[in-house]
C-alpha positions in Angstrom: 15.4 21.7 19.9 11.8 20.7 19.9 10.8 16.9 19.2 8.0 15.8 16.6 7.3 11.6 16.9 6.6 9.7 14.1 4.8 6.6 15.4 5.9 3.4 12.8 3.2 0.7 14.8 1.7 -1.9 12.4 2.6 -3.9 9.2 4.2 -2.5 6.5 2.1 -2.6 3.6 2.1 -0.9 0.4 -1.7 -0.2 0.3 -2.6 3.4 0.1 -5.9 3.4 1.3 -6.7 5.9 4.1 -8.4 3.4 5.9 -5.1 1.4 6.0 -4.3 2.8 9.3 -7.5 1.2 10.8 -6.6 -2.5 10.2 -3.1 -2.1 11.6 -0.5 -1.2 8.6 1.4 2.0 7.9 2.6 3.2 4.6 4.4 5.8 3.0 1.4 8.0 2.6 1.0 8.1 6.6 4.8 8.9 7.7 4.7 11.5 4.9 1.7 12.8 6.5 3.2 12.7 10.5 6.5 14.2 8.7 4.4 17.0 7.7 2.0 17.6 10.8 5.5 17.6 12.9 7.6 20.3 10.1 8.3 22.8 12.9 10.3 20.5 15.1 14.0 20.0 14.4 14.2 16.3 15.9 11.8 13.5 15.2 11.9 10.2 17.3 10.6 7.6 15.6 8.6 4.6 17.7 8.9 1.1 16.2 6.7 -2.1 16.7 6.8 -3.8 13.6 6.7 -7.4 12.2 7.8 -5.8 9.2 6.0 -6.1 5.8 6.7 -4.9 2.5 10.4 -4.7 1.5 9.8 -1.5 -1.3 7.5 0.0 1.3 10.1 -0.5 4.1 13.1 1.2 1.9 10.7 4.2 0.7 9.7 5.4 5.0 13.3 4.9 5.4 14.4 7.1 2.6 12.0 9.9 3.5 12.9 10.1 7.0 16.6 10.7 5.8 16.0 13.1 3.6 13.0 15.2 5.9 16.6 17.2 6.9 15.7 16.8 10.4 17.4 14.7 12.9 16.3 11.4 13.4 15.9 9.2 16.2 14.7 5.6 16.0 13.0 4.0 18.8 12.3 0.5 19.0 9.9 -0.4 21.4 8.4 -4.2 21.7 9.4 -5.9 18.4 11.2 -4.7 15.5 11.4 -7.5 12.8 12.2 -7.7 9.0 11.7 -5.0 6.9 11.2 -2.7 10.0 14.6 -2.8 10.9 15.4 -1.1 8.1 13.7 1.4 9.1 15.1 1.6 12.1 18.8 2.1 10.3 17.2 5.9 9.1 18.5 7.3 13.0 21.6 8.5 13.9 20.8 7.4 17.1 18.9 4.0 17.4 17.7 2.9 20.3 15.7 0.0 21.6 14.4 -0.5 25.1 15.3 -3.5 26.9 12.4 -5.7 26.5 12.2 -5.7 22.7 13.4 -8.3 19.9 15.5 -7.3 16.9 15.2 -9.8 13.8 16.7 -10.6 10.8 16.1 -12.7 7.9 15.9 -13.5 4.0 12.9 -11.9 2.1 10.5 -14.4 0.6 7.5 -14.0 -1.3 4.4 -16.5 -2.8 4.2 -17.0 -6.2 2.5 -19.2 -8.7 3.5 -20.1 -12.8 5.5 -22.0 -14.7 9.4 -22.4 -14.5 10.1 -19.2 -16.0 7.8 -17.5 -13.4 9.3 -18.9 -10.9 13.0 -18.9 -11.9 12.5 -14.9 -12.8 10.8 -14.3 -9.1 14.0 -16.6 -7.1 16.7 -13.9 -9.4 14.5 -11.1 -8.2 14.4 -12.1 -4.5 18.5 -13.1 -4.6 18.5 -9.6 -5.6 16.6 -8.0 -2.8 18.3 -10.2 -0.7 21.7 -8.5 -1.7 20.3 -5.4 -1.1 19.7 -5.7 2.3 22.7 -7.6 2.9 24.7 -4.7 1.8 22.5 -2.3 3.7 23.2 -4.0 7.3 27.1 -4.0 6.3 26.9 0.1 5.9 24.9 0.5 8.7 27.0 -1.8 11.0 30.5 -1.8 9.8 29.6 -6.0 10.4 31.0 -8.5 7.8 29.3 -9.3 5.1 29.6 -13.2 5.5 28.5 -12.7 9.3 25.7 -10.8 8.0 24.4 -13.4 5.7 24.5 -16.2 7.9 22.2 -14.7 10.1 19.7 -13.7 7.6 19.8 -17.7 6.1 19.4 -18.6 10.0 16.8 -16.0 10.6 18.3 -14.4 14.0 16.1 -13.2 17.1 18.3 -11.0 19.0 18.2 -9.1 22.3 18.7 -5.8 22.6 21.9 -6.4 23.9 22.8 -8.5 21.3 21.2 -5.8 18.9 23.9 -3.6 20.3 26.6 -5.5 20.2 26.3 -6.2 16.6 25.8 -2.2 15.9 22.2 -2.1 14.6 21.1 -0.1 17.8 23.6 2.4 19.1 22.0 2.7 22.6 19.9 0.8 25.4 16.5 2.0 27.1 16.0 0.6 30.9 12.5 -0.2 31.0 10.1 -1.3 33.9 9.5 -5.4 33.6 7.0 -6.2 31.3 3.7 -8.0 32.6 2.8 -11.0 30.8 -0.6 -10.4 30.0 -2.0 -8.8 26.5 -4.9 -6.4 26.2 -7.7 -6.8 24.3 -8.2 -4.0 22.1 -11.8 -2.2 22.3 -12.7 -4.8 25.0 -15.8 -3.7 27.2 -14.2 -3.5 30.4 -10.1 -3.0 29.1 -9.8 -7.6 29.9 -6.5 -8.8 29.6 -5.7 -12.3 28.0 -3.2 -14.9 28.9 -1.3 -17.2 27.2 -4.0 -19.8 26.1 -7.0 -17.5 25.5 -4.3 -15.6 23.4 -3.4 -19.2 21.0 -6.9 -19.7 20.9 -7.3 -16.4 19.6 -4.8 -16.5 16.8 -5.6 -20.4 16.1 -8.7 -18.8 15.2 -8.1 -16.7 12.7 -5.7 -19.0 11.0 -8.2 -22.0 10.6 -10.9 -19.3 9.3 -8.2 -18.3 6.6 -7.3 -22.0 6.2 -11.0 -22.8 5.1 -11.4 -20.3 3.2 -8.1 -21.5 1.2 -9.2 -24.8 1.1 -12.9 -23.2 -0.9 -11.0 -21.8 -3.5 -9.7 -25.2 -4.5 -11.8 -27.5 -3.2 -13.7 -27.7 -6.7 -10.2 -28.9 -8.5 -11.1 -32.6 -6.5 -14.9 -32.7 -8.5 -14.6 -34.8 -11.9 -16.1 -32.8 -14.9 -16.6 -34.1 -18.6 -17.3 -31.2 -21.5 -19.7 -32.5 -24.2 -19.6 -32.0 -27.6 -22.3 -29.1 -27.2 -19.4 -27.6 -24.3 -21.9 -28.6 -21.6 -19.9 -29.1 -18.5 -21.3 -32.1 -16.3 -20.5 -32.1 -12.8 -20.1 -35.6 -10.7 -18.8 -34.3 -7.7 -16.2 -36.7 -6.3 -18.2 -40.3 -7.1 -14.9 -40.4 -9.8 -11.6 -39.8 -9.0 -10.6 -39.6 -12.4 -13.1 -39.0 -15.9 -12.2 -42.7 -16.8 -14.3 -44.1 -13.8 -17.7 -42.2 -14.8 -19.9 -45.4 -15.1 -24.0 -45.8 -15.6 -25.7 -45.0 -12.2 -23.9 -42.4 -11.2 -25.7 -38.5 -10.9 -24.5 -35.4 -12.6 -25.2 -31.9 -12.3 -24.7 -29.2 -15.0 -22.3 -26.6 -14.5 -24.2 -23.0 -13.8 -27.4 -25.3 -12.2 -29.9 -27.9 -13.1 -29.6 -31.7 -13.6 -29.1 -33.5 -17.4 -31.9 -35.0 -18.6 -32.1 -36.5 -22.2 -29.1 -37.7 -24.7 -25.8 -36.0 -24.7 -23.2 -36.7 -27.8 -20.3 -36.9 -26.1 -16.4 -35.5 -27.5 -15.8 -38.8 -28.8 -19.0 -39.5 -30.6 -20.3 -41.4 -28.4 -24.3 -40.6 -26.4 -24.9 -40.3 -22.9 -28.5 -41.1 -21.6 -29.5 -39.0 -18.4 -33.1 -39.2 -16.6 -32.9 -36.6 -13.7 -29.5 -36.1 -13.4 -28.6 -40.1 -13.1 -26.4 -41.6 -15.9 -28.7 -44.2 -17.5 -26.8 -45.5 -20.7 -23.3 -44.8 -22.3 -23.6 -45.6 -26.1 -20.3 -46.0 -27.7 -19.7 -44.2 -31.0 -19.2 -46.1 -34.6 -15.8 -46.4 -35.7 -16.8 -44.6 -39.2 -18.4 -41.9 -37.8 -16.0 -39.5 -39.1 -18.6 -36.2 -38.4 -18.1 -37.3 -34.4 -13.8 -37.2 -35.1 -14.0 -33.7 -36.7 -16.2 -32.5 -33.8 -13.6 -34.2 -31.5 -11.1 -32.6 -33.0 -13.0 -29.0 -32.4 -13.2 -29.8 -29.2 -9.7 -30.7 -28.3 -9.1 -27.3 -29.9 -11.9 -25.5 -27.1 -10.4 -27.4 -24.8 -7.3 -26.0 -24.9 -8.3 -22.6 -24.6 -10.1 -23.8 -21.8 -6.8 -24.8 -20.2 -5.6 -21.7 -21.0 -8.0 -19.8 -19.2 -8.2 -22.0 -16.1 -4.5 -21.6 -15.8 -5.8 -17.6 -15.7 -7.7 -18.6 -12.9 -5.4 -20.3 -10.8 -3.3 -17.5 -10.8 -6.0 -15.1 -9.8 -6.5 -17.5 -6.7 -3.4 -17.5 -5.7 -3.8 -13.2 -5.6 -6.8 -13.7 -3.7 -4.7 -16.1 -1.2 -2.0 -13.6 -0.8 -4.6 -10.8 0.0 -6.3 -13.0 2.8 -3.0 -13.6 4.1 -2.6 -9.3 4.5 -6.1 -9.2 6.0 -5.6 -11.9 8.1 -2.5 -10.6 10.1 -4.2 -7.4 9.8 -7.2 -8.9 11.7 -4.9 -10.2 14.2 -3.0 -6.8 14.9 -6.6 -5.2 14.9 -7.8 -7.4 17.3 -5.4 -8.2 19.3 -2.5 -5.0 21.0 0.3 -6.9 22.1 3.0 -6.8 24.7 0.1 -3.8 26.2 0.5 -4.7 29.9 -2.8 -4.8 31.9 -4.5 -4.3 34.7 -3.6 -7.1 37.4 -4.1 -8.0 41.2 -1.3 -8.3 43.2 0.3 -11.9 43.1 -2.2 -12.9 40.4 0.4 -11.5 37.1 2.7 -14.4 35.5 5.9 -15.3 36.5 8.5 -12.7 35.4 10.7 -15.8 34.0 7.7 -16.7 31.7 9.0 -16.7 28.2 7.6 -14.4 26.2 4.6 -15.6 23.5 6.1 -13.8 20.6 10.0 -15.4 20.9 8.1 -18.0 18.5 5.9 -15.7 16.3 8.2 -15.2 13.2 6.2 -13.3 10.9 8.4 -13.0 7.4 8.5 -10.6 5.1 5.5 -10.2 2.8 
């Protein structure tokens, strides 16, 4: 019978993109594609190394690769977490070589809004929860409480321990592993060791750490909306609008400095030379034109609120897309578990445990 391979490397992700492939996830769109470039053989073996990814994505390459009407073997070879080992449940026969890890857990997810959001998100992740649950039992013939607790504990398993349990039906011998990692597209093929290899990845997570901390980092500056709906900017000499006082500097929101007189929302003028709070005039008590503007103003406000809430939850978008692109970074950067190049007596200790046992990347 001749063999096609379908190679399953990378995160699963639901983006589409053909340049997907490039920054280290794999979709639907490319096993479809290596399905069809292998349609002559009769066998496919599909190689795993996956932190897993997506859950809907993960489901959809394992329902294709049943139904291509070919015979499928899974191979999983280095780490086959989350959502991949789903994926890995499409074979008949399912395999893992000796070095890799099997993990399971519960699916998670980041979201942002109000208890009805959030409430509506936890029922829909109880649910995809069940779903797998019940797709393990099937596969495994386990028990359904056995099942559960591991996902709750989030298990690491060995492929003997895979085996046991009857999510991998056979074990591959494999030469030892040498503890070293590759860099990919380095100038002369380096290797990496431990450290240089934390360093690495501590890197890119303090980049995407800053870049979280930009995003809110204006919610700490103390604003005050006038009358007009000029926004006045006072950085963080406040913490709170109550402590604006006279000698304090301001900036206008969208640039430049107030200057001038400035009624204020509760009738009441502001004096500003160059940007520096000169005089706070207080407002009559019978100035009933300043209430009725207050008034319209509460009423802008509130719309303001409305739209800033808008905002917030398009950050919190922008966060979840920085966390794709920044395991993507790290799988582009960084081929692991590739052994390298080594002088004789110079390669770790075989009994060195492995760097990943402690990476535990969850399901997106």
């Amino acid at each position: 019978m001749t063999e096609g391979h379908i190679f399953i490397q990378g995160i699963i992700s639901p983006w589409q993109d053909k340049s997907a492939e490039e920054y280290g996830e794999v979709n639907i769109k490319q096993v479809t594609q290596q399905i069809q470039d292998n349609k002559d053989a009769g066998k496919l073996i599909v190689h795993i190394h996956s932190p897993g990814g997506d859950v809907d994505e993960g489901f959809g390459i394992h329902d294709i690769l049943v139904a291509s009407g070919k015979e499928i073997e899974t191979r999983i070879e280095g780490l086959c977490a989350s959502i991949a080992t789903v994926i890995a449940m499409a074979g008949s026969v399912r395999s893992i070589t000796e070095n890799s890890e099997f993990m399971i857990h519960t699916p998670w997810t980041m979201v942002g809004g109000d208890a009805d959001e959030l409430q509506k998100n936890a029922d829909q992740l109880q649910t995809i929860e069940d779903k797998i649950i019940d797709f393990y039992v099937t596969k495994t013939g386990a028990k359904r409480e056995s099942i559960e607790s591991m996902m709750k504990e989030e298990t690491w398993l060995t492929s003997a321990q895979a085996k046991e349990l009857g999510f991998v039906t056979e074990i591959i011998a494999t030469m030892k592993a040498v503890a070293l990692f590759k860099i990919k597209n380095s100038p002369n093929n380096n290797v990496m060791n431990q450290k240089e290899l934390e360093t690495t990845i501590d890197n890119k997570l303090n980049t995407f750490l800053n870049k979280f901390k930009d995003i809110f980092k204006v919610k700490n500056a103390v604003t005050i909306t006038t009358a007009d709906g000029t926004v006045l900017d006072f950085g963080s000499q406040a913490e709170t609008a109550e402590d604006v006082k006279v000698g304090m500097t301001a900036t206008i929101e969208g640039g430049g400095e107030p200057d001038g007189e400035y009624v204020m929302k509760d009738g009441g003028t502001w004096v500003f030379v160059a940007g520096e709070l000169t005089e706070m005039k207080e407002a009559e008590e019978d100035d009933v034109a300043a209430l009725k503007q207050k008034i319209t103003d509460l009423e802008a406000e509130l719309s303001a609120a409305k739209a800033e809430n808008q905002t917030m939850k398009d950050s919190v978008e922008e966060i979840q897309k920085e966390v794709v692109s920044m395991k993507a970074q790290i799988k582009s950067d960084i081929t692991s578990f590739a052994p390298g190049s080594v002088e004789p007596g110079k390669q770790n200790g075989a009994g060195e445990e492995n760097r990943f046992a402690n990476l535990k990347i969850k399901t997106a």
